[in-house]
C-alpha positions, -999 to +999 in steps of 0.1 A: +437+083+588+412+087+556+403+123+553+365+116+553+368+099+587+392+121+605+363+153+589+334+133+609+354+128+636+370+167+643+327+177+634+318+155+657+346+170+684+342+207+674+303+205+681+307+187+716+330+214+724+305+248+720+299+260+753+338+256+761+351+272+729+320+297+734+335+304+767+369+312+758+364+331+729+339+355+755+364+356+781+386+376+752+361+399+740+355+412+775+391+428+767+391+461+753+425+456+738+430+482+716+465+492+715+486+522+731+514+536+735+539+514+765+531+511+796+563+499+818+565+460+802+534+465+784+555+474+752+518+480+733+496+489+766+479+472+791+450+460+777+465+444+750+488+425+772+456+422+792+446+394+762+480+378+754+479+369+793+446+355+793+455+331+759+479+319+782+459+316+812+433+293+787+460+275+771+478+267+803+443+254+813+444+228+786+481+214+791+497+232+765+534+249+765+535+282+767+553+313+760+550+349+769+572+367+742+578+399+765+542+410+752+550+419+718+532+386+714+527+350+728+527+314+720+510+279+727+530+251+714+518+214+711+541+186+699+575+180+695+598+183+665+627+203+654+601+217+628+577+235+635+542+249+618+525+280+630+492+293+633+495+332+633+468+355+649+465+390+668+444+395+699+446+434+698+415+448+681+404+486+667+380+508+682+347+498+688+331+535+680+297+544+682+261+529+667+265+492+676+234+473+680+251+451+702+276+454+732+309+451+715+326+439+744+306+415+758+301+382+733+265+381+726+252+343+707+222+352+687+212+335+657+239+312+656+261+347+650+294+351+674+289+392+680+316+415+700+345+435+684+372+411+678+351+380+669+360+378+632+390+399+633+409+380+650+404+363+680+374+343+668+402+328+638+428+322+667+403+307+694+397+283+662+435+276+660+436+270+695+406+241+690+425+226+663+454+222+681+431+208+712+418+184+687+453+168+683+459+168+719+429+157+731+431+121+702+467+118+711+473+124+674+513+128+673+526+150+641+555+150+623+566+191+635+554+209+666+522+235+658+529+268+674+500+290+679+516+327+676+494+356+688+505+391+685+492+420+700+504+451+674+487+437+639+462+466+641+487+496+645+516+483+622+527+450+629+557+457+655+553+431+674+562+395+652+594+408+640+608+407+681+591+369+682+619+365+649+648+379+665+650+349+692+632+322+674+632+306+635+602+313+615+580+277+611+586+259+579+551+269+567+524+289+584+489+307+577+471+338+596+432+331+597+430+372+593+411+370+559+388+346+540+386+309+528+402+297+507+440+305+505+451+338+497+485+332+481+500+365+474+488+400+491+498+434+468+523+456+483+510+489+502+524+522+496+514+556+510+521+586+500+514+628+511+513+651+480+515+688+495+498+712+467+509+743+459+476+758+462+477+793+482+443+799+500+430+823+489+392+817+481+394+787+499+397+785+541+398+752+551+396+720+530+393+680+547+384+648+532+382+614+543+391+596+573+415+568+573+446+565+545+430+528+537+395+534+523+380+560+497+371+593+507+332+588+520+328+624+532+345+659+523+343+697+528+357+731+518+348+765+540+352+792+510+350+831+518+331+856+501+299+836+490+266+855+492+242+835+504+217+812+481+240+820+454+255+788+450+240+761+424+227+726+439+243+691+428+239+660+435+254+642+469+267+685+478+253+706+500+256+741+516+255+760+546+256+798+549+273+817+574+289+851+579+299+855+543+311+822+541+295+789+529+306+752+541+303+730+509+303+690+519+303+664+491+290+628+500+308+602+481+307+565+493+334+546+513+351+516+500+381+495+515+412+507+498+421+469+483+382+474+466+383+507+458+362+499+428+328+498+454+336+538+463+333+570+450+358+600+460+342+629+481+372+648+476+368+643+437+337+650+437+339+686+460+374+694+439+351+692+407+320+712+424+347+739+431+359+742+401+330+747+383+309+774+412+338+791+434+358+821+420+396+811+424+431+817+422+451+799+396+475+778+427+439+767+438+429+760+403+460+739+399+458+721+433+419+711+430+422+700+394+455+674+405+424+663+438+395+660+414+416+640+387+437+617+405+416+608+434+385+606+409+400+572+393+412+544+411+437+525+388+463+551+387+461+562+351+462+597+363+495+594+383+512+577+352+515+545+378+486+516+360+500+483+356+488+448+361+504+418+371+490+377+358+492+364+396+483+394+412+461+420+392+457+453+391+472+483+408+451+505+428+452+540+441+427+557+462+433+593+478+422+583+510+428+616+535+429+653+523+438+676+552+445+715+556+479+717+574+500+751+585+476+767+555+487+740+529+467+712+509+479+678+521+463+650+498+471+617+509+470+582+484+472+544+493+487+527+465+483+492+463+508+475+435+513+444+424+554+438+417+572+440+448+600+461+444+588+482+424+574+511+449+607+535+440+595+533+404+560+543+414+571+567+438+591+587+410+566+587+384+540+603+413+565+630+420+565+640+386+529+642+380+526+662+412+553+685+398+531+691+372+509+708+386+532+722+413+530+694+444+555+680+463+561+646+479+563+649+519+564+621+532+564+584+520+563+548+534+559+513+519+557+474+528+561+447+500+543+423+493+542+388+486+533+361+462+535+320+464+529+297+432+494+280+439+511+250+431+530+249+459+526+223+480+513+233+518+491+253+494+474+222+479+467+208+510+450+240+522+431+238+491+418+207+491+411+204+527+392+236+524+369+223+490+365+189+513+350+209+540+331+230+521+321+209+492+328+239+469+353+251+448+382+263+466+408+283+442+432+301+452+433+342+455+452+370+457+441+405+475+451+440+478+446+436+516+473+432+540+483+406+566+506+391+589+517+372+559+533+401+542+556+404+574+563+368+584+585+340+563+570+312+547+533+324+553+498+329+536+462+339+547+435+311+550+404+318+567+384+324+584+353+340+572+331+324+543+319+345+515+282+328+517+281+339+560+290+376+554+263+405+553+239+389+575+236+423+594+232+449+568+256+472+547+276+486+574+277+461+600+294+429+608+326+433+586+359+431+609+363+467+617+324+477+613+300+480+638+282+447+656+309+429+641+302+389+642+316+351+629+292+328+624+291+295+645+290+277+607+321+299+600+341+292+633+336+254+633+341+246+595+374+267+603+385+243+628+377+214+608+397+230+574+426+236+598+426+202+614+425+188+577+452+213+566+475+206+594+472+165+588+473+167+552+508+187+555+514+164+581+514+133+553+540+156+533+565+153+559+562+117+563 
């Protein structure tokens, strides 16, 4: 079928289906499925087998094959083949937390926005893969290769949940997770963390905590120091003070950035190491310790860790010092490392070690997760490319991104979709991102993504012919 017919026509089907596919997506949102520990069979909890069952439910609805995966994950299947391509989304969510606008589990439609926790991130994108494979079934359209919707129900928590799906079944020959943005993102960095303990011994200093996620710059930080009388300690910018019993709590404001765009941030803990430094009598551990915080988690490319490189296809490494915590009377300072050669995290790892040394830290604890990387020339990726500059009539290259996705854990996989850079921030700074508050797609966003994938999936389709 010519590519500018078959556009018309899945437009013309998407659009006649809006109060079904509004439905649907509303009947998934009303599920707080956050994940937790097991329950019995419920290997993540209840609630988030609570949405794997209702996919089903809704995909046995429209005459589809499906497959309950023990609830690590589930599947709907249309076609027939002895290849297959996948589709590959999550229906467990994060936390809703507090200051939404907006019930964020209930789907609200207002200004052609699609708002409730979950829309974007991800069961709007895999509601949209379950209209693109309706679109085949419902024309009769017969492909080349089965598509297998896969929908896990652990992506937010650490990604436990595809790996049991691969122990019984072979990976698809080619597959994309709509967990990201148009157009395709062929390679994601690898993700390293890291705890540095310090060798600071409190003496001046009580208490010290900063941040408070591993995967995002330090917005907020504080220090309780003893012996301060009070009004006796200079003002600076984004620090303030309170006063009590010979004590003074000292909280730096810096501002909160995603980890893979660290370069939008600026370090609290930096910034309240430096203040210290320069106003609070100390020891020479503490000295030490808060000159290793204010240094390395006041830079972002790793220069201070002796770990900066770059990488053609994938850019620059990036290092943020996400969490600082007090623990059993020691300095913990956590970093998320994002690198671009895979492989190459013992290397990094070393060369932290002995900067830490340096000023007397210690690595505690680490853990890693390569990542990966696919030649833009690649095939499948052309024909995600162009079906995506088709649809949106714009220039569609190729990215990479310091994020992470069910693509760094499952074979023969890249992210595509589904938000669109020109429908994001319609809410304000702080709200409508995937895990901010009043969290939305657009209706624009979710229908252009079924039409790209319909076009994707045929294009590929020809390649197999």
């Amino acid at each position: 079928m010519d590519q500018k017919v078959l556009l018309k026509e899945v437009e013309e089907y998407i659009k006649s289906k809006r109060e079904e596919y509004i439905a649907d997506l509303g009947s998934l949102i009303e599920i707080e499925s956050v994940g937790t520990a097991p329950d019995g069979k419920y290997v993540f909890g209840k609630a988030s087998a609570e949405a794997l069952d209702k996919m089903i439910e809704i995909g046995n609805g429209y005459g589809f094959k499906t497959e309950n995966h023990d609830y690590y994950c589930a599947s709907l299947v249309y076609g027939e083949g002895q290849e297959e391509m996948g589709i590959i989304a999550h229906l467990d969510v994060v936390p809703a937390g507090d200051g939404w606008t907006y019930p964020p589990y209930k789907l609200t439609v207002e200004n052609e926005l699609l708002i409730g926790r979950g829309t974007e991130d991800d069961k709007g994108p895999a509601v949209a893969g379950l209209y693109a494979l309706r679109f085949f079934k419902d024309k009769g359209i017969k492909l080349p290769f089965a598509l297998r919707l896969l929908m896990g129900g652990d992506e937010e928590r650490g990604m436990n949940d595809l790996p049991y799906f691969l122990k019984s079944h072979k990976a698809p020959f080619f597959s994309f997770t709509p967990d990201s943005e148009f157009p395709v993102c062929t390679g994601e960095k690898g993700i390293g963390k890291l705890d540095i303990k310090l060798s600071a011994v409190l003496e001046n200093i009580e208490h010290m905590e900063g941040g408070t996620v591993t995967n995002a710059v330090a917005g907020k930080a504080y220090a309780i120091v003893k012996n301060i009388k009070k009004d006796s300690l200079k003002t600076a910018d984004n620090v303030s003070v309170e006063y009590f019993d010979g004590k003074a709590k000292i909280t730096a404001m810096g501002k909160t950035a995603h980890a893979a765009q660290p370069e939008e941030g600026e370090s609290a803990i930096a910034l309240l190491a430096s203040y210290l430094l320069d106003n609070i009598a100390l020891n020479d551990s503490e000295k030490q310790s808060l000159s290793f915080m204010a240094e390395a988690c006041g830079e972002y490319l790793g220069n201070k860790l002796n770990i900066a490189e770059s990488d053609e296809l994938m850019g620059y490494l990036t290092c943020v010092g996400g969490l600082l915590k007090t623990v059993d009377g020691a300095l913990v300072q956590n970093f998320n490392i994002r690198f671009p050669r895979s492989g190459s995290w013992s290397e990094i790892k070393e060369k932290v070690t002995a900067v830490a040394a340096s000023y007397g830290g210690t690595l505690i604890k680490d853990t890693h997760s390569n990542g990966y990387c696919f030649s833009p020339d690649k095939a499948e990726i052309v024909a995600l490319t162009e079906a995506c500059a088709l649809v949106t009539g714009k220039a569609s290259n190729p990215y990479t991104m310091g994020g992470g996705t069910y693509a760094r854990s499952f074979p023969n996989t890249v992210a595509f979709g589904s938000t669109i850079a020109e429908h994001r921030g319609l809410l304000g700074e702080g709200r409508g991102k995937a895990h901010d508050r009043d969290e939305y797609l657009s209706v624009a966003e979710f229908e252009k993504s079924v039409e790209i994938f319909v076009l994707s999936i045929a294009k590929i389709a020809e390649l197999k012919k």
